[in-house]
ChimeraX commands (.cxc) that place a marker at each C-alpha (Angstrom):
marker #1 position -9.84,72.30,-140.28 radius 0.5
marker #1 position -7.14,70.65,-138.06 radius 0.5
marker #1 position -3.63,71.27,-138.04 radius 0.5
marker #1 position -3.38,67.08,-138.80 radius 0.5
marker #1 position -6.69,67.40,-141.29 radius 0.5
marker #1 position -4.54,70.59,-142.87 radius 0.5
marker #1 position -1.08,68.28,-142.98 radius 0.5
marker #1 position -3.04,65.69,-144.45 radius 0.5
marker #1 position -4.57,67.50,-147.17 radius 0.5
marker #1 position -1.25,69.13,-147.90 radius 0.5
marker #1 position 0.29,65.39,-148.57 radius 0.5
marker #1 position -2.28,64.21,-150.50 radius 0.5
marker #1 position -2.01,67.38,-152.82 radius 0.5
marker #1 position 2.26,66.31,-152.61 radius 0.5
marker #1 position 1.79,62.64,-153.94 radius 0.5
marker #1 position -0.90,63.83,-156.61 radius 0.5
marker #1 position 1.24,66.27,-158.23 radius 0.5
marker #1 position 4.36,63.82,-157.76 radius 0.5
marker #1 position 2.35,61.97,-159.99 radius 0.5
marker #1 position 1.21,64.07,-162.25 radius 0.5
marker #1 position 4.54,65.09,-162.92 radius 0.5
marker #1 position 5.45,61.40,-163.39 radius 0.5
marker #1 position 8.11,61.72,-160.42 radius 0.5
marker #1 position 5.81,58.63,-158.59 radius 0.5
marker #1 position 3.28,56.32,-160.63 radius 0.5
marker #1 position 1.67,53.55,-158.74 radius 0.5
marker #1 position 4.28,53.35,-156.37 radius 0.5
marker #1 position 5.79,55.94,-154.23 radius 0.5
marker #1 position 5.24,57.77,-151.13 radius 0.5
marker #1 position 5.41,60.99,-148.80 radius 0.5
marker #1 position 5.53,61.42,-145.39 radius 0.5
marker #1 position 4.98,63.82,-142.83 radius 0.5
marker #1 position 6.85,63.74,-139.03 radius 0.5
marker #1 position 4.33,64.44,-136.86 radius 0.5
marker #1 position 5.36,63.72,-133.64 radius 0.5
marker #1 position 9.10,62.08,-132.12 radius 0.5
marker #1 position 8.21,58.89,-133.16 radius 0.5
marker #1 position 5.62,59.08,-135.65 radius 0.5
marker #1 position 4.45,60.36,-139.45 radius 0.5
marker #1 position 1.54,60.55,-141.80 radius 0.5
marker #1 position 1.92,58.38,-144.76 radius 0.5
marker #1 position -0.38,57.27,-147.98 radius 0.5
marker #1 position -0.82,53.58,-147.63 radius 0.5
marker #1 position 0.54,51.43,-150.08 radius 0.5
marker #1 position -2.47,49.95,-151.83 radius 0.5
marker #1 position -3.63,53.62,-152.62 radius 0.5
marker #1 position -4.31,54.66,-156.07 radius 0.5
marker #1 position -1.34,57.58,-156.39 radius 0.5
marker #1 position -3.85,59.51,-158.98 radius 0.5
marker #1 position -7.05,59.53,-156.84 radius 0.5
marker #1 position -5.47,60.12,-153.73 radius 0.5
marker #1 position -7.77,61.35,-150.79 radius 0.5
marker #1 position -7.07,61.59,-147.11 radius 0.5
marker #1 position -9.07,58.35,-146.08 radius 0.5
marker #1 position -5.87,56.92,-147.78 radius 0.5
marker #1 position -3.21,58.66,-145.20 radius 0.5
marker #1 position -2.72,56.84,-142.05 radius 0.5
marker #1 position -0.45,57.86,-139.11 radius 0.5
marker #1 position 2.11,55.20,-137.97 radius 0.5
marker #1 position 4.99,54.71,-135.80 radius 0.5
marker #1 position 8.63,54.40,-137.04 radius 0.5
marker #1 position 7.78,50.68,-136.31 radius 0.5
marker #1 position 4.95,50.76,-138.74 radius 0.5
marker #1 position 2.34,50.21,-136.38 radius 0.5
marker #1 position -1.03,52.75,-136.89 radius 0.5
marker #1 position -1.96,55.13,-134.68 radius 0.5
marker #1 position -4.86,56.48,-136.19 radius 0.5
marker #1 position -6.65,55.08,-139.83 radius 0.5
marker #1 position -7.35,51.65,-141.01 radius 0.5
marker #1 position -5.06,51.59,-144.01 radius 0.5
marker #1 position -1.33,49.87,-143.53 radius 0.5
marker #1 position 1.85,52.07,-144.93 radius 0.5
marker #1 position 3.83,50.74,-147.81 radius 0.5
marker #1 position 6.55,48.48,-147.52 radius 0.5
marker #1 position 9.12,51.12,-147.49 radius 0.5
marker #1 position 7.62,53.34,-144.79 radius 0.5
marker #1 position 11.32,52.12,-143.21 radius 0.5
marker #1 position 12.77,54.87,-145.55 radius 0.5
marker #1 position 11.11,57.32,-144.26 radius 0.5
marker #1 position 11.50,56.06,-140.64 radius 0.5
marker #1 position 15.30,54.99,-140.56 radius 0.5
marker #1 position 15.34,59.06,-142.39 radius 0.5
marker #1 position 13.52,60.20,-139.05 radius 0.5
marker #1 position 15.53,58.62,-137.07 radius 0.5
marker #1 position 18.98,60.12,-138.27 radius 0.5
marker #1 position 18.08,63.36,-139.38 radius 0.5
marker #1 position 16.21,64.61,-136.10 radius 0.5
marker #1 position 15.59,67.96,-138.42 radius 0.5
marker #1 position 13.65,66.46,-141.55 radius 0.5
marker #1 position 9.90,67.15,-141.02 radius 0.5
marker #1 position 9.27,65.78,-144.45 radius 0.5
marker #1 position 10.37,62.83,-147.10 radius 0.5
marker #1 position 9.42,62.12,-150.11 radius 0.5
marker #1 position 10.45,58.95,-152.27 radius 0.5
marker #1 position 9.85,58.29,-155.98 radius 0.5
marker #1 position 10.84,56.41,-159.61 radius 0.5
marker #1 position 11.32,59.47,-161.71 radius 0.5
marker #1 position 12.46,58.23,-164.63 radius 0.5
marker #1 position 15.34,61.31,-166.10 radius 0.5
marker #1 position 16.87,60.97,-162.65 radius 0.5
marker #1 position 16.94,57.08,-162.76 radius 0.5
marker #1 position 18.35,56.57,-165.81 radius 0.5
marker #1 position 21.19,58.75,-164.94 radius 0.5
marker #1 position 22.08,56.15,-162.54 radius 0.5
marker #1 position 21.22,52.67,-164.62 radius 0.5
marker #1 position 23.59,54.04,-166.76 radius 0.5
marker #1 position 25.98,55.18,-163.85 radius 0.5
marker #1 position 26.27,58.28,-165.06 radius 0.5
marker #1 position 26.69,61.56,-162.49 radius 0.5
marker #1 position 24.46,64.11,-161.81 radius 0.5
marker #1 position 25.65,67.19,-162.67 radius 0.5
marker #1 position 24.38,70.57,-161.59 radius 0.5
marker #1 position 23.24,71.95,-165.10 radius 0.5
marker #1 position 19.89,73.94,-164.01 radius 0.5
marker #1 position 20.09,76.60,-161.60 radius 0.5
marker #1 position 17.06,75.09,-159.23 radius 0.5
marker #1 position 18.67,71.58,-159.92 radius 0.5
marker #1 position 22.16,72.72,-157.89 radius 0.5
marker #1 position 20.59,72.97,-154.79 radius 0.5
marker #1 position 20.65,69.39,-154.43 radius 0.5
marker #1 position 24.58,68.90,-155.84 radius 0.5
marker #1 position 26.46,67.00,-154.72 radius 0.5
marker #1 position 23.86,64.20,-154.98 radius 0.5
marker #1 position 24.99,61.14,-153.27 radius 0.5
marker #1 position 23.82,57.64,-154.61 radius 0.5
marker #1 position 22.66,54.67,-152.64 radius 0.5
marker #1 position 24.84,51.73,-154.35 radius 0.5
marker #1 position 21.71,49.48,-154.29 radius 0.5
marker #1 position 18.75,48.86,-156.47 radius 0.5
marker #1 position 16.96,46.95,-153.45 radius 0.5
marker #1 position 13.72,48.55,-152.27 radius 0.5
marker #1 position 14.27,50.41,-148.39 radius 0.5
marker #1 position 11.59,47.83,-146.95 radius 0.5
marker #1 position 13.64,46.37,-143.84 radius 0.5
marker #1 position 15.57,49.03,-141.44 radius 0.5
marker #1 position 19.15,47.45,-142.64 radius 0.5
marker #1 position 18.21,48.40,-146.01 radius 0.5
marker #1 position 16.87,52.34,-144.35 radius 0.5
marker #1 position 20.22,52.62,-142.27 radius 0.5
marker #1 position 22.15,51.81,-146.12 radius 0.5
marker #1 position 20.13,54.57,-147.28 radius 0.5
marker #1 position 20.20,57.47,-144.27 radius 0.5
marker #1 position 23.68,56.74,-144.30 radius 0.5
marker #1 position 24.12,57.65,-148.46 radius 0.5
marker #1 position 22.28,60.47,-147.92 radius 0.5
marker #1 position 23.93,61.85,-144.69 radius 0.5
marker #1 position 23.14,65.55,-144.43 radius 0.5
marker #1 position 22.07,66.24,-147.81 radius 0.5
marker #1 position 18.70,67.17,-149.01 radius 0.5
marker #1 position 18.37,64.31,-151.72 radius 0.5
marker #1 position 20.09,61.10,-152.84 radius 0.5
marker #1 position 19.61,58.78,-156.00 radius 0.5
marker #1 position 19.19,54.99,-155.56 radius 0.5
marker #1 position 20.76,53.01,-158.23 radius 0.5
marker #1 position 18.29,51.77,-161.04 radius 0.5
marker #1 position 15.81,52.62,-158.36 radius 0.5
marker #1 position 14.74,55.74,-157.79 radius 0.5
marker #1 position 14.97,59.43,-155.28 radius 0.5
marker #1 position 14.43,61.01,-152.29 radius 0.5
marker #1 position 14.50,64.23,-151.37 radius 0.5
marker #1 position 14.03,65.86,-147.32 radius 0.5
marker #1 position 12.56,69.05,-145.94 radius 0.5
marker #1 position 12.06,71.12,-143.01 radius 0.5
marker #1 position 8.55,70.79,-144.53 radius 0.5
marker #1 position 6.57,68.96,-147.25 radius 0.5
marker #1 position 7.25,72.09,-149.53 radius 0.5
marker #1 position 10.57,71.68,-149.54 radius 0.5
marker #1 position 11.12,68.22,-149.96 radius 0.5
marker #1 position 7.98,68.50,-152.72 radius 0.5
marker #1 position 10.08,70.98,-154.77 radius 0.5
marker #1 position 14.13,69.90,-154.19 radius 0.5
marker #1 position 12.64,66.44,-156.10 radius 0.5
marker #1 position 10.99,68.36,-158.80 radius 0.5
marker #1 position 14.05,70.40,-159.43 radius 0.5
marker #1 position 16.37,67.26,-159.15 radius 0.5
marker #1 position 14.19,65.20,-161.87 radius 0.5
marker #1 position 14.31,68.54,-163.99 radius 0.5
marker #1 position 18.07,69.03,-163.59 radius 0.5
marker #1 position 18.10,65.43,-165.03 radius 0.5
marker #1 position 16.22,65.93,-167.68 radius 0.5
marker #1 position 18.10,68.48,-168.84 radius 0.5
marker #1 position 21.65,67.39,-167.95 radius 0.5
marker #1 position 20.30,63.89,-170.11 radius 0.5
marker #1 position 19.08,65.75,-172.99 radius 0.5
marker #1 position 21.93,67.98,-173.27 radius 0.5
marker #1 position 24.42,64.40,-173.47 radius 0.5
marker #1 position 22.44,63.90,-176.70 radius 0.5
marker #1 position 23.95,66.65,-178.24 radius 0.5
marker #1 position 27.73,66.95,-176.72 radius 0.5
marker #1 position 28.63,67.39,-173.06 radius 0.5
marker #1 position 26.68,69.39,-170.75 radius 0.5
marker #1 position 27.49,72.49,-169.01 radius 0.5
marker #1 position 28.36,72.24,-165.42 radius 0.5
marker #1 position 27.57,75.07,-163.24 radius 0.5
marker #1 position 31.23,76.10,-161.00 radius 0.5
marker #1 position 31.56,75.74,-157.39 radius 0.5
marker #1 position 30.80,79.52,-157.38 radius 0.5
marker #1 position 27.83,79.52,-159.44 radius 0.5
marker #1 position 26.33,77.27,-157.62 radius 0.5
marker #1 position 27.08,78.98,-154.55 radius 0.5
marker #1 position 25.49,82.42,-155.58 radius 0.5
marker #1 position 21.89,79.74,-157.16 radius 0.5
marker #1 position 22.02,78.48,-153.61 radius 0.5
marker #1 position 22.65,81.96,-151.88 radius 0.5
marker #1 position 19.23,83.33,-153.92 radius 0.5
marker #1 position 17.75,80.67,-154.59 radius 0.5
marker #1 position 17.01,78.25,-150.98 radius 0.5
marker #1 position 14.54,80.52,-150.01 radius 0.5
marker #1 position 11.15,79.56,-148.69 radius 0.5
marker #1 position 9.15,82.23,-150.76 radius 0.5
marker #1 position 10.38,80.23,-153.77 radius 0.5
marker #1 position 10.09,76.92,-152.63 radius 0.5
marker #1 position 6.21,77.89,-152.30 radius 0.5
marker #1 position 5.77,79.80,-155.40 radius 0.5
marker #1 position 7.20,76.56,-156.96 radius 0.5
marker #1 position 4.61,74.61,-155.28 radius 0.5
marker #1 position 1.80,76.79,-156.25 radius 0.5
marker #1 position 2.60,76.46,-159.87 radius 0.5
marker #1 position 1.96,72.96,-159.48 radius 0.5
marker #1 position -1.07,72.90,-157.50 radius 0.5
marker #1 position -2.61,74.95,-160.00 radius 0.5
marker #1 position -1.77,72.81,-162.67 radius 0.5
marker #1 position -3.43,70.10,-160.30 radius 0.5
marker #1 position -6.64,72.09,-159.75 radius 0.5
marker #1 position -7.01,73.17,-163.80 radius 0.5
marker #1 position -6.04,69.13,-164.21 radius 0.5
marker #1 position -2.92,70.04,-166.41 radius 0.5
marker link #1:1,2 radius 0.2
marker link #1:2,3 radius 0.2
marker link #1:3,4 radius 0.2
marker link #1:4,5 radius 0.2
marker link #1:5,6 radius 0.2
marker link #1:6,7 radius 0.2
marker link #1:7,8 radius 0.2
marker link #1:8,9 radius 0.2
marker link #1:9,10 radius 0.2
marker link #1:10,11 radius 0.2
marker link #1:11,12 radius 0.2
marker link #1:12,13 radius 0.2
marker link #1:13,14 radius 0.2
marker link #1:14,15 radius 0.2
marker link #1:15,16 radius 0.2
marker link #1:16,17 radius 0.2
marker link #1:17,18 radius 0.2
marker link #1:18,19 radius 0.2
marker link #1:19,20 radius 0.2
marker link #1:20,21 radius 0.2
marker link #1:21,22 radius 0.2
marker link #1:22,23 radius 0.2
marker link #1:23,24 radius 0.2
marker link #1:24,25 radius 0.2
marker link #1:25,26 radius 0.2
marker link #1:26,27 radius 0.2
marker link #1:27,28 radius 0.2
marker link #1:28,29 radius 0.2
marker link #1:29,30 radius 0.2
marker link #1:30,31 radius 0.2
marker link #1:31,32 radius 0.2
marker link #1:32,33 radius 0.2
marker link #1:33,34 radius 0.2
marker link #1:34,35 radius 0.2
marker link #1:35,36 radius 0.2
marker link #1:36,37 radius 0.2
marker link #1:37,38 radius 0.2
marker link #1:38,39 radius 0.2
marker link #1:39,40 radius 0.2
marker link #1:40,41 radius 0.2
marker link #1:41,42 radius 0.2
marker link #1:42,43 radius 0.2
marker link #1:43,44 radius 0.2
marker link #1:44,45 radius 0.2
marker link #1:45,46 radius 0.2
marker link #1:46,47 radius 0.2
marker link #1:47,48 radius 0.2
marker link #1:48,49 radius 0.2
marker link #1:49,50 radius 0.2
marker link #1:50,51 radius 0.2
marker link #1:51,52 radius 0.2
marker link #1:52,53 radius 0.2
marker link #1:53,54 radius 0.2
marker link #1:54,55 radius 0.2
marker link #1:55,56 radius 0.2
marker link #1:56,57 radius 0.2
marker link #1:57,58 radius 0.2
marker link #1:58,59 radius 0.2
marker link #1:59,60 radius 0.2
marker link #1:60,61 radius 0.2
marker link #1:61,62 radius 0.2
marker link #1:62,63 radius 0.2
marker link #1:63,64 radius 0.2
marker link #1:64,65 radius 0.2
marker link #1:65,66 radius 0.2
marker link #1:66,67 radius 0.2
marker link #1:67,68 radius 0.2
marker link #1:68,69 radius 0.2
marker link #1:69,70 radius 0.2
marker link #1:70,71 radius 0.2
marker link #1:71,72 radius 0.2
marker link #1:72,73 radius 0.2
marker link #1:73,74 radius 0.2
marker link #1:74,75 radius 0.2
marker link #1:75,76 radius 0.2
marker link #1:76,77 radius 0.2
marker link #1:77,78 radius 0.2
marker link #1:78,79 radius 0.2
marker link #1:79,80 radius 0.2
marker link #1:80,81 radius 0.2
marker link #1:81,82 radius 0.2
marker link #1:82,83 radius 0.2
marker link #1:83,84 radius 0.2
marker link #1:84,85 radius 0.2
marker link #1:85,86 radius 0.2
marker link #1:86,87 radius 0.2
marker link #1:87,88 radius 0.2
marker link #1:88,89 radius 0.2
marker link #1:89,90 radius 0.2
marker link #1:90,91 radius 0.2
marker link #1:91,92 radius 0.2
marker link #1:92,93 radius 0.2
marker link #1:93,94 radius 0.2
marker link #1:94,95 radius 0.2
marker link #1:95,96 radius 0.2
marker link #1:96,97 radius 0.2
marker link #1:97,98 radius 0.2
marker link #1:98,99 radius 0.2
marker link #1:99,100 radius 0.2
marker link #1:100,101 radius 0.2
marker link #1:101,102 radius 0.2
marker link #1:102,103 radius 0.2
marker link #1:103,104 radius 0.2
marker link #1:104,105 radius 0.2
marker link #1:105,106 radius 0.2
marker link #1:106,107 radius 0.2
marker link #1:107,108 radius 0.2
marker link #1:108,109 radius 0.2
marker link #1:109,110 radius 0.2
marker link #1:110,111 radius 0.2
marker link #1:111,112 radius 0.2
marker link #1:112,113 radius 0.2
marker link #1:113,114 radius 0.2
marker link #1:114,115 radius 0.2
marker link #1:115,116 radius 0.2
marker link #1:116,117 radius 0.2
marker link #1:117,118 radius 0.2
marker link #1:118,119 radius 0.2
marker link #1:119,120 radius 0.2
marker link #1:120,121 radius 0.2
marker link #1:121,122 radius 0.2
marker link #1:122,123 radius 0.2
marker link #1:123,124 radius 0.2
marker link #1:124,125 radius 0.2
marker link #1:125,126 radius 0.2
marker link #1:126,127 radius 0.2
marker link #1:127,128 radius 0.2
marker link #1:128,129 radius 0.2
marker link #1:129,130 radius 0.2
marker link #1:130,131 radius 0.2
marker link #1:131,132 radius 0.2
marker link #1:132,133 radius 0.2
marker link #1:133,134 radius 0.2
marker link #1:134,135 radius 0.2
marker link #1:135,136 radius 0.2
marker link #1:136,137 radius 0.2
marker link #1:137,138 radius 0.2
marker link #1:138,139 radius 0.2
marker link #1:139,140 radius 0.2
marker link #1:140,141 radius 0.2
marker link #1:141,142 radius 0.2
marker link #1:142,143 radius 0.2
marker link #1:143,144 radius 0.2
marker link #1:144,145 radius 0.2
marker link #1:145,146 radius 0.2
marker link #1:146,147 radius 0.2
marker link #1:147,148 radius 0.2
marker link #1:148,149 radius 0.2
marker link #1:149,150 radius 0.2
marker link #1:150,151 radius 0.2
marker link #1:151,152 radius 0.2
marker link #1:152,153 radius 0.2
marker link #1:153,154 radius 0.2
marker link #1:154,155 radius 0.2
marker link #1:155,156 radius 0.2
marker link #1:156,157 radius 0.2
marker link #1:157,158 radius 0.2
marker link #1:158,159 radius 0.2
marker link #1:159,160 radius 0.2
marker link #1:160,161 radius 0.2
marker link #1:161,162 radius 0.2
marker link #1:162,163 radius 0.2
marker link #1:163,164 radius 0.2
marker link #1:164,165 radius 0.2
marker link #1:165,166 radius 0.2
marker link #1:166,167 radius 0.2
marker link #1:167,168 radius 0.2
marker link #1:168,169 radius 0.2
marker link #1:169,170 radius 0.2
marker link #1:170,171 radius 0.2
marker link #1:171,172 radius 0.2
marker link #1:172,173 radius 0.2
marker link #1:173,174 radius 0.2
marker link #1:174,175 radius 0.2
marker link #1:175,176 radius 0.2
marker link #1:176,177 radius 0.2
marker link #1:177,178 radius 0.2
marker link #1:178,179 radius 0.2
marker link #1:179,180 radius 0.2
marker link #1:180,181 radius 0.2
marker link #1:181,182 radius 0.2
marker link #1:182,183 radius 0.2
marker link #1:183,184 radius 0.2
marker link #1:184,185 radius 0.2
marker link #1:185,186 radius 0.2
marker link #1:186,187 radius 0.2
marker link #1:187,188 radius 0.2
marker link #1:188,189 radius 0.2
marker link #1:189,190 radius 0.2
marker link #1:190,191 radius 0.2
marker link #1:191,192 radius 0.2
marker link #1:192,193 radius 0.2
marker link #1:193,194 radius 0.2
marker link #1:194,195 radius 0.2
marker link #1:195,196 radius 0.2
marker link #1:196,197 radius 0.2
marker link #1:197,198 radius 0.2
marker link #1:198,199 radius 0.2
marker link #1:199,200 radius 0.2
marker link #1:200,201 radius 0.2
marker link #1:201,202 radius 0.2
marker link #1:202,203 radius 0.2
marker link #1:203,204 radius 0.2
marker link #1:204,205 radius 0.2
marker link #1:205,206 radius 0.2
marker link #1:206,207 radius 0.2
marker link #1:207,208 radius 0.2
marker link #1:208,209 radius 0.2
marker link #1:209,210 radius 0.2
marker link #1:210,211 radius 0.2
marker link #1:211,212 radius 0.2
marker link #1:212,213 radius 0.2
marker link #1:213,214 radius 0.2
marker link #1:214,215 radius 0.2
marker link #1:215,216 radius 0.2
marker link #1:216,217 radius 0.2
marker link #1:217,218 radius 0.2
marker link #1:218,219 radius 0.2
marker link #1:219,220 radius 0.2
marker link #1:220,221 radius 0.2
marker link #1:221,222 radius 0.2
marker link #1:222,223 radius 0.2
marker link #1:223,224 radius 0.2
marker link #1:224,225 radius 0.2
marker link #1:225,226 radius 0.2
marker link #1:226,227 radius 0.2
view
């Protein structure tokens, strides 16, 4: 198999357990830099839950295809106007999870409540519920989320970066859980808020690689027993 084949395979395994996980449904999408001016993408008209690598297409940061028949979704300017500002992103991923969204409908913060789920604090939030489908719109967005590795989009959705799919796969899984967490813990009183130091020792043992893929396994293999 390819290196391209190999990164292909590896997204489509990233957008079927986003959706597994509910982080995506029948929208959403994941990317993959592969070149200075180009990524893998699903297309839009794919069905998230069936996904196979006929449905991945390679396209410039204009949207126009390289190689596959499929088009990109509508947003594939998030992941582009991303690209273009964070030269060291090799990996996007954008979703609708619901914990993390509803957290923002209801304009409340994010607070760092879950060890895994401080990596990503401070989480900056994109002031619009607009979809990222024009590059004014992906400029708005790269902007919010500056050199962080995530950022919320009012009554919208996430994103999360990587150095690699991996990374960005996992920082959005721990951000949704974080959420879930920090939204059932409001039901009962007010959540716990890990300190600046606390979540400087989660970060310190925590960012690390190794854990980023054990995460990741633990998901595939719920994908392959069809948990």
């Amino acid at each position: 198999m390819s290196e391209t084949e190999q990164a292909k395979q590896q997204l489509v395994d990233c957008i079927r357990m986003l959706e597994r996980s509910e982080i995506i449904d029948y929208n959403g999408h994941a990317s993959i830099r592969t070149g200075e001016d180009r990524m893998l993408i699903n297309s839009g008209a794919c069905q998230r839950s069936r996904l196979t690598v006929d449905d991945i297409c390679t396209v410039d940061f204009d949207g126009n295809p390289i190689e596959g028949t499929t088009r990109p979704p509508l947003e594939f300017h998030l992941h582009a106007g991303i690209y273009k500002a964070r030269p060291d992103v090799r990996a996007v991923v954008h979703g609708h999870p619901k914990w993390s969204t509803f957290l923002t409908i209801a304009g409340v913060g994010y607070l760092p409540v879950y060890a895994q789920g401080s990596l990503v604090h401070p989480l900056p939030v994109l002031d619009s519920p607009n979809s990222i489908n024009n590059p004014v719109m992906a400029k708005r967005l790269a902007d919010t989320l500056g050199d962080r590795p995530a950022a919320l989009m009012k009554s919208h959705g996430a994103v999360s970066v990587g150095k690699d799919i991996v990374e960005a796969f996992v920082l959005i899984a721990y951000l949704e859980e974080n959420a879930h967490r920090q939204y059932m813990a409001m039901q009962i009183g007010t959540p716990y808020a890990f300190s600046d130091e606390e979540m400087r020792l989660c970060r310190e043992k925590l960012w690390n690689p190794s854990l980023f893929r054990r995460a990741w396994d633990h998901f595939r293999a719920k994908l392959d027993a069809g948990i």
